[in-house]
VOGU-3710 file (C-alpha; in Angstrom, 3 decimals, decimal comma):
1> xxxxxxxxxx> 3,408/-63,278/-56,494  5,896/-64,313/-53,620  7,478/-66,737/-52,866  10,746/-67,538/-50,722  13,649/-69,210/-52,526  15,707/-72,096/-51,624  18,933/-70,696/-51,513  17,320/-67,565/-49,322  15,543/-64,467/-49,768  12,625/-64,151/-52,050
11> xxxxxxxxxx> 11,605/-63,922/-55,730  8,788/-61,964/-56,762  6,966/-62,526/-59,884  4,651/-61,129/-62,039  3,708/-60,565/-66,413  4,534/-57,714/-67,896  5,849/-56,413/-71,288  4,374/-59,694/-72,977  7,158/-61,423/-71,035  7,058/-63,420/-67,747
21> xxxxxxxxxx> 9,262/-61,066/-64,845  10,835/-61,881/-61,930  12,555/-59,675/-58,988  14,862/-61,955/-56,728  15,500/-60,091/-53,424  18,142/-61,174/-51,219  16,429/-60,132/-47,977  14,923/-62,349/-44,674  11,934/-59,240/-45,150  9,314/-60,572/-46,995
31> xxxxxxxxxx> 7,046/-57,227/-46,409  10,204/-55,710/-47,798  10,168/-58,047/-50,446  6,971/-57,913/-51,381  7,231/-53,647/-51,013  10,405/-53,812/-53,684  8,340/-56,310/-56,179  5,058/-53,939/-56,013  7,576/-51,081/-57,178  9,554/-53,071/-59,680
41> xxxxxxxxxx> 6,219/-54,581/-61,150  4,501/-50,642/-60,880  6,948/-49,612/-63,458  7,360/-52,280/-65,499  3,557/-51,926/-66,382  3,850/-47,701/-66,258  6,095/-48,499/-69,551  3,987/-50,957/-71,208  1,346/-48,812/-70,660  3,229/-45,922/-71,867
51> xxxxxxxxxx> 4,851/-46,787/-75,179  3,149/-50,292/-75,749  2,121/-50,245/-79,695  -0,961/-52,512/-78,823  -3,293/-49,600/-76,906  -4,981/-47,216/-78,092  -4,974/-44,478/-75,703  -0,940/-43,978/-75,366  1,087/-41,769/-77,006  3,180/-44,322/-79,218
61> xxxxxxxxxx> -1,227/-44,615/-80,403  -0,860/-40,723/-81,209  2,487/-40,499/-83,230  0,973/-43,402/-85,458  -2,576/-41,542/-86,106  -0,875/-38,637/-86,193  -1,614/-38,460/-90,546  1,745/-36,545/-91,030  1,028/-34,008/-88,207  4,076/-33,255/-85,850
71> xxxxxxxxxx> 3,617/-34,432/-81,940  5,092/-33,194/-79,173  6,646/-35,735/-76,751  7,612/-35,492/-73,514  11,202/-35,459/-72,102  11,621/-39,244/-70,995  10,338/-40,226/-74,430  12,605/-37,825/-76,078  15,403/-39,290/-74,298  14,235/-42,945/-75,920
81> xxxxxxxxxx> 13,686/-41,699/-79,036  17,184/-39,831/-79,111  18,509/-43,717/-78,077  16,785/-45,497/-80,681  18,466/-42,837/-83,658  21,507/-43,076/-81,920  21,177/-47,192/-82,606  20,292/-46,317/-85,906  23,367/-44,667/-86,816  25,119/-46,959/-84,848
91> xxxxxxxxxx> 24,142/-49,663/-87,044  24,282/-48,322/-90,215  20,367/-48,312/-90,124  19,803/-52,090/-89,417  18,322/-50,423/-86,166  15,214/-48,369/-86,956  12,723/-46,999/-84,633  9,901/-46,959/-88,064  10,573/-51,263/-88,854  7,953/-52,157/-86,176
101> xxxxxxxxxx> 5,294/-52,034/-89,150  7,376/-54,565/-90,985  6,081/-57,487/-88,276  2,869/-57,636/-89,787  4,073/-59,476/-92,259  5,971/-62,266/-90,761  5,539/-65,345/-88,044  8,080/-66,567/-86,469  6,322/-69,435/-85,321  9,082/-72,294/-86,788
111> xxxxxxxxxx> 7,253/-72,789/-90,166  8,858/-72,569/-93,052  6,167/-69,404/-94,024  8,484/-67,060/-96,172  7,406/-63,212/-97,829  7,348/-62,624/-101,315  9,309/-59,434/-102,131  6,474/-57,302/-103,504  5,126/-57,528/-99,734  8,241/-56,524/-98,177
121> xxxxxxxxxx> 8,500/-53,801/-100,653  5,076/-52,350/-99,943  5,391/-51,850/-96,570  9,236/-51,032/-96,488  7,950/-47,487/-98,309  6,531/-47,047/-94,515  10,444/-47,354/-93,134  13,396/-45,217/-92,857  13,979/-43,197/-90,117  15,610/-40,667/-92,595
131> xxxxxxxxxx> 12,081/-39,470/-93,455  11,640/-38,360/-89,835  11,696/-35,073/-88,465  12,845/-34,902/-85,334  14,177/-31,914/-83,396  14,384/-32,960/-79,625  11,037/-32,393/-78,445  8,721/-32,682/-81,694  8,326/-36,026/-84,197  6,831/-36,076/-87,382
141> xxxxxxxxxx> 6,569/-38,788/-89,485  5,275/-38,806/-93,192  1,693/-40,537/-92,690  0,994/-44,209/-92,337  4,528/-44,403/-91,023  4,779/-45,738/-87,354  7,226/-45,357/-84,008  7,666/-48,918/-82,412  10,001/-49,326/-78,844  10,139/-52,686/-79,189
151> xxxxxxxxxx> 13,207/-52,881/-79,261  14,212/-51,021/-76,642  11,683/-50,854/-74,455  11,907/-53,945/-72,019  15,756/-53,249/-71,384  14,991/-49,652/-70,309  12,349/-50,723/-67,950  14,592/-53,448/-66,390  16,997/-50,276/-66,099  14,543/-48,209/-64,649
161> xxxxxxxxxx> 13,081/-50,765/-61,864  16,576/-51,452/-60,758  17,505/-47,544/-60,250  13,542/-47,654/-58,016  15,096/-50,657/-56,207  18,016/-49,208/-55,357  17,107/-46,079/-54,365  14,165/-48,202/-52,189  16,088/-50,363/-50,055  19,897/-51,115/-49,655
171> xxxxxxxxxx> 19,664/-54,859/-50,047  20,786/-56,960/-53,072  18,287/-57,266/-56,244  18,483/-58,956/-59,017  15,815/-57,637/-61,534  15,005/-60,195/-64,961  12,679/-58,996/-67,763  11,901/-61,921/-69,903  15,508/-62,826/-69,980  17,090/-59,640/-69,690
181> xxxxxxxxxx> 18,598/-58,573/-66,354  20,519/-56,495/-64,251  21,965/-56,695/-60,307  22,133/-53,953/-57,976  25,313/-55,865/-56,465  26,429/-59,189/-55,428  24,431/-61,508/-52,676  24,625/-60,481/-48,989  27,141/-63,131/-48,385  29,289/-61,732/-51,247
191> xxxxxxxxxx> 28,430/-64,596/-54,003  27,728/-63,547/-57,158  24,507/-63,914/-58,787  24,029/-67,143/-61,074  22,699/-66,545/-64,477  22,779/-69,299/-66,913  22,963/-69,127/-71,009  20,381/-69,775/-73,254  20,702/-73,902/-74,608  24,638/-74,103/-72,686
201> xxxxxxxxxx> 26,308/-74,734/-70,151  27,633/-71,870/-69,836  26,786/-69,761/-66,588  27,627/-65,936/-65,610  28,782/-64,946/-62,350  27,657/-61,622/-62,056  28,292/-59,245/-59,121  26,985/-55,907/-60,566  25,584/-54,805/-63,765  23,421/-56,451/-66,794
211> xxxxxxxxxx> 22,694/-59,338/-69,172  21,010/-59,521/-72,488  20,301/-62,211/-74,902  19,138/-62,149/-78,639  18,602/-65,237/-81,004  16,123/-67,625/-82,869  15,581/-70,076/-79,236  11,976/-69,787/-79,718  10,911/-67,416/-82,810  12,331/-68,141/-86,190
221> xxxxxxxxxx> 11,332/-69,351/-89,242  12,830/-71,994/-91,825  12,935/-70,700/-95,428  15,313/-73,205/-98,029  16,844/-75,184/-95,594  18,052/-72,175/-93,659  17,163/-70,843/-90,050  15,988/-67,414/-89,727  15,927/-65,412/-86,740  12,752/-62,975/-85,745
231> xxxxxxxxxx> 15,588/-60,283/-85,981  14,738/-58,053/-89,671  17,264/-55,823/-91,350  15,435/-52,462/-91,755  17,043/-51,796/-94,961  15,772/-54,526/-96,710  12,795/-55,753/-94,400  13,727/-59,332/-94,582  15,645/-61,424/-91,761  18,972/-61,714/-91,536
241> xxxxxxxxxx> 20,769/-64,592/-92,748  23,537/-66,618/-91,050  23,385/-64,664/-87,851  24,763/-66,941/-84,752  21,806/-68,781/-82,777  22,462/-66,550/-80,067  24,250/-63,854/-78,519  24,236/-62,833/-74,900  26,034/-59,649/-73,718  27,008/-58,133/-69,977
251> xxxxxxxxxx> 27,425/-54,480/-69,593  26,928/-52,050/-67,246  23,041/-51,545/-67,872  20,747/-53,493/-69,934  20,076/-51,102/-72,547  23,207/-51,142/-73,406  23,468/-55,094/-73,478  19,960/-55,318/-75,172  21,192/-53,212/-77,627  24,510/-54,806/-78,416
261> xxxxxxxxxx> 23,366/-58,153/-78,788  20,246/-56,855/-80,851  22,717/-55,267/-83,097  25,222/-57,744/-83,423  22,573/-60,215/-84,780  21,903/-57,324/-87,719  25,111/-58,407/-88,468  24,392/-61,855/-89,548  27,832/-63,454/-89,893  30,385/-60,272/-89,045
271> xxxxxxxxxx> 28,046/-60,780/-85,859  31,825/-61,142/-83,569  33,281/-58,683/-85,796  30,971/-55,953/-84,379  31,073/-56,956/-80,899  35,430/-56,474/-81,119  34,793/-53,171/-82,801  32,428/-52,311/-79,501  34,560/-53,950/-77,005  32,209/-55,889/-75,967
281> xxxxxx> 32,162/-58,739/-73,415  29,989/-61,883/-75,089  29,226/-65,090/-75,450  28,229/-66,305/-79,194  25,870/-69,929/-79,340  26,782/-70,597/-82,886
//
C-alpha cells in the first residue's frame, strides 16, 4: 500500500517475512514510488518463498526430507549457507544454521513456560553444524537434521531490495524489514534519515548504510525470576542468560548488523565485550 508521508515523499508498505515492511521513498513520483515498492516487496516475498522453513515445495523443504541424501544447491544459496558457517565459527558455534529445530520446543510468549533438559537433549542430537558436509555446492546432513535461515534471512533480503532500489531509480530509499533497515543515502535535502531505538530515546541519524536490532521487546520468557530472550545458544539449546534487553547495531549492510547484534546477544553478559573485539558501532538497552 501507498501512502504519502508528512514530512514528503512516500512510504510503501506491505507483509512479508512474518514481519510488517515498509519502503520510504523520498520522491514527489508516486508512480515511481509505487514502481520501487512493487520491486522491493517482489523480492522480499521471492526469499520467503525461497528459503522459508514453513512451505513445502522450496528447497530449504528438500534439504530437510532429504533422509541423509546430499542436495545440490544453487549458487545464491551457497553463498548464504557459506555466511551462516562463517557465523558459526565466528561465534564459537552459538550461531548454527541446524538450531532452527530447537524452536519447537519453546514459546516465547512472556510465560514463565521453561524445558526440562531431557527435551533439550533429545532434539540437540539433531544440531551441530560439525555433522554437515558441505563442499560449496552440495549439503548433506545426517537425517532428521534440518537447515533453518532464520537467522539470516530477513537482513539479506533488506540487502538485496536496497541493491534493486538502487540500481532502479537514483532517488533516496530507506528500506525497513520488521525493524531492520538500510538507506541508499541521505534525504534529497541532505537530512539524514531518523531511526529511533527500541524502548529509548535514543535516535540514529543515518545518512547511508544499515540498522539492526536484537532483544527480548516482545518474545521472551520468565523462568526463576529471570528474563530470557527468544535468542538459544546452539551448544546447549537453552536461552541465554543475562544477555542485555537489547542491542542495536549500524554497519554498512544489514547482514552484517543483523548478524552482530544476533551474536552479541549469544554472548549473554560479555555481550559489549564482543562488540569491542568486532569494532563495532552499538547501542546496548541494558
Amino acid at each position: 500500500m501507498l501512502s504519502r508521508l508528512d514530512e514528503g515523499g512516500y512510504a510503501f508498505r506491505f507483509q512479508a517475512m512474518a514481519s510488517p515492511c515498509e519502503v520510504l521513498i523520498d520522491c514527489d513520483d508516486a508512480a515511481l514510488a509505487a514502481r520501487l515498492g512493487a520491486i522491493a516487496q517482489a523480492e522480499a516475498r521471492r526469499i520467503e518463498t525461497k528459503w522459508s522453513r514453513y512451505r513445502s515445495d522450496n528447497l530449504v523443504h528438500a534439504i530437510n526430507t532429504a533422509d541423509g541424501a546430499a542436495i545440490e544447491v544453487d549458487e545464491e544459496t551457497a553463498r548464504l549457507i557459506d555466511y551462516g558457517a562463517h557465523l558459526y565459527r565466528l561465534s564459537e558455534a552459538r550461531f548454527d544454521l541446524t538450531s532452527g529445530v530447537l524452536r519447537r520446543l519453546w514459546r516465547f510468549d512472556g510465560t514463565e513456560r521453561w524445558v526440562d533438559a531431557d527435551a533439550v537433549a533429545a532434539v540437540l542430537a539433531r544440531v551441530g553444524w560439525q555433522r554437515v558436509r558441505w563442499d560449496g555446492r552440495r549439503l548433506q546432513m545426517e537425517p532428521q537434521m534440518e537447515i533453518d535461515f532464520g537467522g539470516i534471512g530477513k537482513e539479506y533480503a533488506v540487502d538485496r531490495s536496497l541493491a534493486l532500489l538502487a540500481a532502479a531509480a537514483a532517488v533516496p530509499v530507506l528500506v525497513n524489514y520488521g525493524g531492520d533497515l538500510a538507506a541508499s543515502g541521505a534525504r534529497r535535502d541532505g537530512r539524514p534519515w531518523q531511526v529511533g531505538i527500541l524502548d529509548s530515546d535514543v535516535r540514529i541519524q543515518l545518512r547511508q548504510g544499515a540498522v539492526a536490532t536484537s532483544g527480548s521487546a516482545y518474545r521472551y520468557l520468565t523462568h526463576a525470576g529471570r528474563r530470557y530472550g527468544h535468542l538459544l545458544d546452539a551448544r546447549s539449546g537453552y536461552p541465554v542468560a543475562d544477555a542485555p534487553r537489547a542491542i542495536t547495531v549500524a554497519a554498512p549492510t544489514c547482514s552484517a548488523a543483523g548478524a552482530l547484534s544476533s551474536l552479541a546477544l549469544l554472548h549473554g553478559a560479555d555481550a559489549c565485550r564482543f562488540l569491542e573485539s568486532q569494532g563495532a558501532d552499538y547501542h546496548v538497552l541494558p
